[in-house]
C-alpha positions in Angstrom: -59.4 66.0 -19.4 -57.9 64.2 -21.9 -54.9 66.0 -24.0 -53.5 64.9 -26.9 -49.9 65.6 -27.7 -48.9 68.5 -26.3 -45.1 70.3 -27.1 -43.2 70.5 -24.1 -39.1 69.6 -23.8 -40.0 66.4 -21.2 -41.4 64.3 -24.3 -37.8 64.6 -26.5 -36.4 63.2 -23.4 -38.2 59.8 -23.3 -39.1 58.9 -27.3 -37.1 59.4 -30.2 -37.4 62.7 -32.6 -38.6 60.7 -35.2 -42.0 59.4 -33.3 -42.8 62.7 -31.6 -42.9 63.7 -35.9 -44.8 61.2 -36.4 -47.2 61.8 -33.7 -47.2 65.6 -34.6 -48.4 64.6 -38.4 -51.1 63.1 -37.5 -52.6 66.4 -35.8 -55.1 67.8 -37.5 -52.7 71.1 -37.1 -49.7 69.5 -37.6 -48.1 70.1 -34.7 -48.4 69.1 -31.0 -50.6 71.9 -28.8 -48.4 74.2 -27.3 -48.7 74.4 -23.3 -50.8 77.0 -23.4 -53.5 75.7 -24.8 -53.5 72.7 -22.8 -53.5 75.6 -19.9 -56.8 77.4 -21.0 -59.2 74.4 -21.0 -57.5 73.8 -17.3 -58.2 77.2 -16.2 -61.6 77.0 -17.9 -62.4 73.6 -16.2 -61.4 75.3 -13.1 -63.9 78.5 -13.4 -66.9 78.9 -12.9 -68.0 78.7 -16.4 -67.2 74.9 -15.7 -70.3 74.6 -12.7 -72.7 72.7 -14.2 -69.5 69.5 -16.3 -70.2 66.6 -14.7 -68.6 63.2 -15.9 -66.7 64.9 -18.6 -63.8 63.9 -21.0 -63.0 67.1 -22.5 -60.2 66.1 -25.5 -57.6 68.9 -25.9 -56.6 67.8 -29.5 -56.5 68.6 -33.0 -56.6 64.8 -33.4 -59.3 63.6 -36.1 -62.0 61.1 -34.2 
């Protein structure tokens, strides 16, 4: 898996305010992912419904390519 920015209080504590703004601009959304949805392609990749990945880089991003 391969998240992109994701909004959690651990970032704010090693980069400066101004590049995690930065960072979030360039989201296709705007803003960073919130946890959760970093947690539901975990869980996902975890089920079942994730049998047959194999080799896989699922991107968790809003992020144009």
């Amino acid at each position: 898996m391969a998240p992109s920015l994701a909004g959690h209080p651990f970032p704010a504590k090693a980069t400066s305010e101004e590049l995690l703004a930065e960072l979030a601009s360039k989201e296709a959304f705007g803003r960073a992912a919130a946890p959760w949805e970093v947690a539901c392609v975990i869980a996902s990749l975890a089920s079942d419904h994730a049998s047959c990945l194999t080799g896989e880089i699922i991107s968790v991003s809003s992020q144009h390519p």
